[in-house]
C-alpha positions in Angstrom: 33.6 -1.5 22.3 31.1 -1.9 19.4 30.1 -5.4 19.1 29.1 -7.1 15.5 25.3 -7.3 15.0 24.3 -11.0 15.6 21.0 -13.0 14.4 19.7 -15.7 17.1 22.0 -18.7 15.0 25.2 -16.2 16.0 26.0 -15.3 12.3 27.4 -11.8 12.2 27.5 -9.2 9.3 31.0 -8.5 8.8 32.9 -4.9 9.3 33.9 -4.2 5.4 32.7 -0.7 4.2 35.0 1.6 4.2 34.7 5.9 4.0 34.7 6.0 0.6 32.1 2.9 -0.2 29.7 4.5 2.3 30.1 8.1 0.5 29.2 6.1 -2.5 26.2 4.3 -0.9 24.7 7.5 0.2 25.4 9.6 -3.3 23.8 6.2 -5.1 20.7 6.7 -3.2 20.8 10.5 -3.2 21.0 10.9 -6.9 19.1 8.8 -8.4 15.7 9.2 -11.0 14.8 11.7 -8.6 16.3 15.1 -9.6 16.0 14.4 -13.1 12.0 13.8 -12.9 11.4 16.4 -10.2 13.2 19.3 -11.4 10.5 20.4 -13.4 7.9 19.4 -10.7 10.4 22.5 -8.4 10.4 24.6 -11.3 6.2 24.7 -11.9 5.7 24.9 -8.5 8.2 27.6 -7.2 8.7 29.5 -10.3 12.0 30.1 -11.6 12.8 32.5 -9.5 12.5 31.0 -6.1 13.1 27.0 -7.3 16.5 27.6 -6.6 16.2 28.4 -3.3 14.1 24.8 -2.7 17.2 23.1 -3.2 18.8 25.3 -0.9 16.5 25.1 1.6 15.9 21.3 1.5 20.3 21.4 1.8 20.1 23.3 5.1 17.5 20.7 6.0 19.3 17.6 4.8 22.5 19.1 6.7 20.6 19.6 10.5 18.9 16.6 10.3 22.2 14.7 8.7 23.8 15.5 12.0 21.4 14.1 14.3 21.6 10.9 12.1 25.3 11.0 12.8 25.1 11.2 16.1 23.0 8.3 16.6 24.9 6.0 13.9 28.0 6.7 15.9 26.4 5.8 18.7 24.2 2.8 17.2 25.9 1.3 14.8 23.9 -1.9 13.6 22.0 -2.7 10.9 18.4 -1.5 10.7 19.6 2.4 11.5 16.2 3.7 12.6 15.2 0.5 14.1 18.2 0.1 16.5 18.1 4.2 17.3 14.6 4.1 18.1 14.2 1.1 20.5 17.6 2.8 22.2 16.3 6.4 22.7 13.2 5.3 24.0 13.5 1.9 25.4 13.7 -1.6 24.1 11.5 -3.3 26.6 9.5 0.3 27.3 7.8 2.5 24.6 11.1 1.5 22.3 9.4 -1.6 21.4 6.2 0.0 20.2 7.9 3.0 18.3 10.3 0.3 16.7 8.0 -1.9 15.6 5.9 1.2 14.0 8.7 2.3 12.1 9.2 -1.1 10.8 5.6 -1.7 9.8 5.5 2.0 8.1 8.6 1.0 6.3 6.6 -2.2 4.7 4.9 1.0 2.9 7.1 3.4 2.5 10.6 1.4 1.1 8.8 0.0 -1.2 7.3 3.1 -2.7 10.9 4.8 -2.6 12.2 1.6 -4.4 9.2 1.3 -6.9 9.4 5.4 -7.2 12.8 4.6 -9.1 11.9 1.8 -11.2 8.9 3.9 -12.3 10.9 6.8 -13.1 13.4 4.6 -14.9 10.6 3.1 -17.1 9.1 6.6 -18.1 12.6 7.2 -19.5 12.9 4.3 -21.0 10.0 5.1 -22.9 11.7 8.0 -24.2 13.4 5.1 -26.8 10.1 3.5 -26.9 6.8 5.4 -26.9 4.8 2.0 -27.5 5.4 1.2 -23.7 3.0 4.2 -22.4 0.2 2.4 -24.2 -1.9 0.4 -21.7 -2.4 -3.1 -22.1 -5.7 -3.9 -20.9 -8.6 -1.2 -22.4 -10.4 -1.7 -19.2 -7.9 -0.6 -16.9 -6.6 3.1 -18.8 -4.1 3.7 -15.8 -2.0 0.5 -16.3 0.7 0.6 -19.0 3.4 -1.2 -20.5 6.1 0.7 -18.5 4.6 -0.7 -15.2 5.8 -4.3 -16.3 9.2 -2.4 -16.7 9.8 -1.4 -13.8 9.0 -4.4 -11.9 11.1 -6.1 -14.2 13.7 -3.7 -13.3 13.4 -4.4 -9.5 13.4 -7.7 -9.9 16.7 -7.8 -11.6 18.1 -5.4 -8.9 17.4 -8.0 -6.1 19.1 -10.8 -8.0 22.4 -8.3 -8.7 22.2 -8.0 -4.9 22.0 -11.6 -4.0 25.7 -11.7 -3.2 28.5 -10.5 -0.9 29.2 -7.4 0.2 32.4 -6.9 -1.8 31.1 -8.1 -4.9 28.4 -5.9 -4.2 30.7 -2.5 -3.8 32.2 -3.4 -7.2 29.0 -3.2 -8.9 28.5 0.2 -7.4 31.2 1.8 -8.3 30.5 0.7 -11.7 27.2 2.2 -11.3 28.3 5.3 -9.7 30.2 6.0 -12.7 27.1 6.5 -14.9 25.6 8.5 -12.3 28.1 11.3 -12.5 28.5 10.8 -16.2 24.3 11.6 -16.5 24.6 14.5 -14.0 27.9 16.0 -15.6 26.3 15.7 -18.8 22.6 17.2 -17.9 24.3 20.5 -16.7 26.8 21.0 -19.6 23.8 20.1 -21.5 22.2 23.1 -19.8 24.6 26.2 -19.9 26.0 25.1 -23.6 22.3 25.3 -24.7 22.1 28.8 -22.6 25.1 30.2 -24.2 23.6 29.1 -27.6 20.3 30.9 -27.0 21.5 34.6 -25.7 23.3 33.7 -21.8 22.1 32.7 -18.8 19.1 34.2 -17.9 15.9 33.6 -16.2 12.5 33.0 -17.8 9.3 35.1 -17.8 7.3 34.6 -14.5 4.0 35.7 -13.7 3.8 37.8 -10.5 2.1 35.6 -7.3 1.4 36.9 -4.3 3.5 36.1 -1.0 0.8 33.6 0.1 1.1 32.0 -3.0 4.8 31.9 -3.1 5.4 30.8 -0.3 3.3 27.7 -0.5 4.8 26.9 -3.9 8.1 27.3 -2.2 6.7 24.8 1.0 5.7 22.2 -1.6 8.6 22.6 -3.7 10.9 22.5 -0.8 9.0 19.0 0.1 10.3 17.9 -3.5 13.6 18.5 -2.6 13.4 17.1 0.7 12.6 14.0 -1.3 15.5 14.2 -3.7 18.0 14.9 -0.7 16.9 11.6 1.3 19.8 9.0 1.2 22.1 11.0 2.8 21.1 8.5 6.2 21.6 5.1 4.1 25.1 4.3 5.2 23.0 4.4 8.8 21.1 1.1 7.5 24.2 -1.0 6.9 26.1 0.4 10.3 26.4 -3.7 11.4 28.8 -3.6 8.1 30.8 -0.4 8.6 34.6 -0.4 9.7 35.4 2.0 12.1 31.6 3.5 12.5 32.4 6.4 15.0 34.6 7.9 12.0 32.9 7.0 8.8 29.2 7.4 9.7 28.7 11.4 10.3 32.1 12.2 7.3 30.1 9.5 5.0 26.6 12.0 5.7 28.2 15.1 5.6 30.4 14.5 2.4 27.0 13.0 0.9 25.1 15.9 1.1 27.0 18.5 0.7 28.5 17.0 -3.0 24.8 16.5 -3.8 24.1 19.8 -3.1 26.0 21.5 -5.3 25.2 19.3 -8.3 21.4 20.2 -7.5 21.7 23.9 -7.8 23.8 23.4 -10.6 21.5 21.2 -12.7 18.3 23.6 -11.5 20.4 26.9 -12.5 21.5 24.8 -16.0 18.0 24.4 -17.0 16.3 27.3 -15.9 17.4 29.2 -19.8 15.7 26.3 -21.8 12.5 27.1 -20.1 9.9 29.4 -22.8 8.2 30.7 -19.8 7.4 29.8 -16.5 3.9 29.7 -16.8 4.3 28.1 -20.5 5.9 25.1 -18.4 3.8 24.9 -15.2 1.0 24.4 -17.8 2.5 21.2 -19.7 1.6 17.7 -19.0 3.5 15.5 -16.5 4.5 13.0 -19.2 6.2 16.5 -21.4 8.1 17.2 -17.9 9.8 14.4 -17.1 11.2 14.5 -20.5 12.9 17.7 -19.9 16.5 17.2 -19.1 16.8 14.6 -22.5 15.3 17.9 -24.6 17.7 20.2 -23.1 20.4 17.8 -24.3 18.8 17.5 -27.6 18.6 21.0 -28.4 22.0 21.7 -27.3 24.0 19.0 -28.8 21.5 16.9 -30.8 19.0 14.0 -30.7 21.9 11.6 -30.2 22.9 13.6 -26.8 19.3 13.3 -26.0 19.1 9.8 -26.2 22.3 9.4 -24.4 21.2 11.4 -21.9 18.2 9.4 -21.3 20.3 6.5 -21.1 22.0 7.8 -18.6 19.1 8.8 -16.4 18.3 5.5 -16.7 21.2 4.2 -15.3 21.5 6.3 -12.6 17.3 5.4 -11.6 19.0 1.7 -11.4 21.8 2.6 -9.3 19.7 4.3 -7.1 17.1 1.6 -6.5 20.4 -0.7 -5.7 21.2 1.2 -3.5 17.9 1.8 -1.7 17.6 -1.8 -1.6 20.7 -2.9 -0.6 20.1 -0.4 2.5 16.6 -1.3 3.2 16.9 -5.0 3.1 19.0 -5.1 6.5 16.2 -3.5 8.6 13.0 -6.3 8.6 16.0 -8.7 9.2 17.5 -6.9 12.4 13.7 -6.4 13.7 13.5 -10.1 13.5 16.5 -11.0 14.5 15.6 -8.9 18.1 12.2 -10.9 18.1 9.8 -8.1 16.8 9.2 -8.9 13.7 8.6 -12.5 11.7 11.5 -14.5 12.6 11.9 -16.1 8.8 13.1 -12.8 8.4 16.3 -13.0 10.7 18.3 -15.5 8.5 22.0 -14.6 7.1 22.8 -16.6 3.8 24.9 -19.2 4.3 27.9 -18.1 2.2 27.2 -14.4 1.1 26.5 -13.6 4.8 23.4 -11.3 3.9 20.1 -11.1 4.9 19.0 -12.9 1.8 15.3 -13.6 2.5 14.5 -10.3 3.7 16.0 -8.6 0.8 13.7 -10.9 -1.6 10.9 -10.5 0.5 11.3 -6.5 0.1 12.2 -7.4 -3.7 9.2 -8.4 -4.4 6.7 -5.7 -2.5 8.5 -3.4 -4.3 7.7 -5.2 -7.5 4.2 -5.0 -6.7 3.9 -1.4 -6.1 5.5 -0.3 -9.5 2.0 -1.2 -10.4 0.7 2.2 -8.7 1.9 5.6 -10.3 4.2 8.0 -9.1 2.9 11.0 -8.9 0.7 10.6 -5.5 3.1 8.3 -3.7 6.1 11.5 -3.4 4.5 13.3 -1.2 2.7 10.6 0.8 6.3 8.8 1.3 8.2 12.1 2.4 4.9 12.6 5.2 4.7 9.9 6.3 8.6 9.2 7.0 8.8 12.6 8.4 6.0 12.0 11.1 6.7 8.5 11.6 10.4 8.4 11.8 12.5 11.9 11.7 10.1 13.8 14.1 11.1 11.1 16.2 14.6 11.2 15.7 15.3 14.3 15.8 13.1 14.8 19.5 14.7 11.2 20.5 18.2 12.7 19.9 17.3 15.7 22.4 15.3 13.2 25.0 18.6 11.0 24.9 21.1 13.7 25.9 18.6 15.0 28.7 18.0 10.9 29.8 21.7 9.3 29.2 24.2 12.4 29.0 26.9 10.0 30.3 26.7 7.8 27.7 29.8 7.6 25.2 28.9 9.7 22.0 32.0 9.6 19.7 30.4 12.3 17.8 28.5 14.9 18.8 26.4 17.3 16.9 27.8 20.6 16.7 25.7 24.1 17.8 23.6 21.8 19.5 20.4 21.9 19.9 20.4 23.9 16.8 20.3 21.6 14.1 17.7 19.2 15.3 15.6 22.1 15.7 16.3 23.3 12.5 15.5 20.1 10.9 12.0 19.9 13.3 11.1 23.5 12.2 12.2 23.2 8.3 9.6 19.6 8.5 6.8 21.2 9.7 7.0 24.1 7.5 6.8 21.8 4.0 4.1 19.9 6.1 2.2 22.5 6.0 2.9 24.9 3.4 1.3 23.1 0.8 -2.0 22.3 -0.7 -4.1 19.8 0.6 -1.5 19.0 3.5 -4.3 17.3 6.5 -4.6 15.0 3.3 -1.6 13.5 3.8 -1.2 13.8 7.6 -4.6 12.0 7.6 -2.6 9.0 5.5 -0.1 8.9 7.6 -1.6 8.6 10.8 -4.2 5.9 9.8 -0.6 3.9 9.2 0.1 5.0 12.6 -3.4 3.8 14.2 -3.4 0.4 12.1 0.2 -0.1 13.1 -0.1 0.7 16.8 -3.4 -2.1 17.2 -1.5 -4.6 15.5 1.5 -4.4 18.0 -0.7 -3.9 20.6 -2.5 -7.0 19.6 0.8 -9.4 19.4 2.4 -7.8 22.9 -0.7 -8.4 24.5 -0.1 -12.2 23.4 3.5 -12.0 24.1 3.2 -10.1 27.2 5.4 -7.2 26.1 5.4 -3.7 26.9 2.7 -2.3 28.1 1.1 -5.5 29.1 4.5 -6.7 30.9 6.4 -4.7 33.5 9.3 -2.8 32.5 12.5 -5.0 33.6 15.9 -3.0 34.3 18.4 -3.9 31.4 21.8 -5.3 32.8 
């Protein structure tokens, strides 16, 4: 029987989403600013000809590591996801307490980036309308510009739009959702029509590179993707909310990423023939790449389909940072509801029933670090999730059917072990097959080390694992 998740007053989240809301929570997430501002990030760093193949690989990858998120949300379904799988696999008065509490603590770094990674992205198109806003305010600080107060701004009105019930909430989604097709629809018609204008599909000029070379541009590539893919899990976050979570949980994932999929190779395959040349491209700026899905709109129907474009890339960078923190908000209040994390945190709004100060707590970190820019904080988010959290997932998943294969598991992965060892392998290889990769393991584990000595530090006070004896759970 799956019980509702309670907070120490006995206020429970209610059992409202349905299949087709968590679909829609998951593509939200999935598609948001991200495709749009990394496609020509793929495209520099693969080449044309093997860019395609990133999306397909980071697919694959999304899909084995999908199911092992399915497993364990029909299993687990509460709210936090990761938090409630991890102190199950491996013990919530043992070594699940620790790993928990880590993943909670690396979370206070990484959501925020993913949340503040949208609003930045939204504000870079925004100054597509208004190129005064890349100006920088102060002279003595060159690397802080106007669109940094935008995108705060921007998360700040997302967390009051999310400061209600769940239904109103879904509502607003699908309004949202709408614009997120409309910009994706419109980005790949944009492409071909411009292709069929110019001469057909075909591929730009690309300098020969070695297959050291080309493979690491594939790795790092690939670890773009991987980014773009994420979401597909979010549905996993809100699992105290979902009807019938044995069902809708894996369908919600699969059906997620394998819609969002196709779209991806689609848009990379539209704009591939309004490239010049490969090398023409890897050379431009980072500001001249981000605009490149708007320019493929303007030269194929005009500056007006440019601009609407734009607007719609917009939109969609908004939906998706509702989304990510609608999904994010519920896991520092179920670690405080369970008593490892601050308790202020475990409190359900009276009358919306939602975890109202955690998601303005999260609100306003996120605020706060669309003050940093985007283009270091991709890579270091996507390591340090995948070391911190998937690795042990996806080794959790295994460890749980050798520990507890009696336990009931209304769905199981298929071809298991397969994917999970898919999803370990596919990890380490866009760990590692890219530049300067111990840079970011280094980042990652120093979260790891400072995270570890605080919890050792407050269960030593609290005389939790290790400093208490493991006690039997009845």
């Amino acid at each position: 029987m799956i019980f509702p998740a309670q907070n120490p007053s006995g206020e429970a989240l209610q059992r409202r989403i349905g299949l087709r809301p968590a679909v829609l929570f998951n593509m939200l997430e999935m598609i948001g600013v991200g495709p749009f501002i990394t496609l020509p990030l793929i495209i520099a760093a693969a080449g044309a000809r093997l860019s395609v193949w990133a999306w397909v690989l980071g697919g694959l990858m999304a899909v084995a590591d999908g199911l092992v998120w399915a497993e364990l949300g029909a299993m687990f379904p509460r709210a936090g996801g990761s938090y409630a799988f991890l102190r199950e696999i491996y013990g919530p008065e043992r070594a699940g307490n620790w790993l928990s509490f880590l993943f909670v603590w690396q979370l206070s770094f990484s959501a925020p980036l993913s949340i503040a990674s949208g609003c930045i992205g939204l504000a870079s198109f925004l100054a597509y309308f208004f190129p005064a806003l890349l100006g920088a305010p102060l002279h003595a600080l060159p690397a802080l510009h106007y669109t940094s107060f935008a995108a705060a701004a921007a998360c700040l009105l997302v967390t009051a739009l999310l400061y209600r019930n769940i239904s109103s909430i879904t509502r607003t989604a699908w309004v949202l959702f709408g614009g997120v097709m409309c910009a994706l629809i419109g980005a790949i018609a944009s492409g071909f029509t411009n292709a069929a204008a110019t001469g057909g599909w075909h591929l730009p000029t690309h300098p020969a590179a070695s297959g050291a070379l080309a493979l690491a541009g594939l790795g790092h590539a690939t670890l773009i993707a991987t980014y773009d893919y994420w979401g597909y899990y979010n549905i996993c976050f809100l699992g105290g909310e979902v009807r019938q979570p044995e069902r809708t949980i894996p369908r919600a994932i699969l059906i997620s990423v394998v819609a969002v999929a196709g779209f991806y190779i689609l848009l990379n395959l539209a704009a591939l023939p309004s490239l010049p040349s490969a090398a023409t491209h890897a050379a431009q700026s980072d500001s001249v790449r981000v605009q490149l899905v708007a320019d493929i709109a303007r030269s194929a129907f005009g500056r007006w389909a440019g601009y609407t474009i734009a607007a719609l890339i917009m939109w969609t960078a908004f939906s998706s940072v509702f989304s990510l923190l609608l999904g994010y908000s519920r896991v520092p209040y179920a670690a405080a509801r369970d008593g490892n994390y601050f308790h202020f945190l475990a409190a359900l709004h009276p009358r919306h029933g939602i975890p109202h100060r955690s998601l303005v707590a999260l609100g306003l970190v996120s605020a706060v670090f669309c003050f940093f820019s985007l283009a270091e904080v991709i890579t270091m988010l996507v390591i340090v999730r995948i070391l911190l959290q998937f690795f042990l997932q996806q080794f959790g998943v295994i460890l749980l059917r050798a520990r507890r294969p009696d336990l009931p598991r209304p769905f199981r992965i298929p071809l298991y072990p397969l994917p999970p060892l898919v999803a370990i392998a596919g990890f380490i290889f866009i760990l590692i097959e890219r530049p300067n990769a111990m840079l970011g393991i280094g980042g990652a584990a120093l979260i790891a080390v400072t995270g570890t000595a605080l919890y050792l530090f407050r269960a030593r006070r609290l005389k939790q694992w290790p400093f208490a004896p493991y006690r039997t759970r009845t």
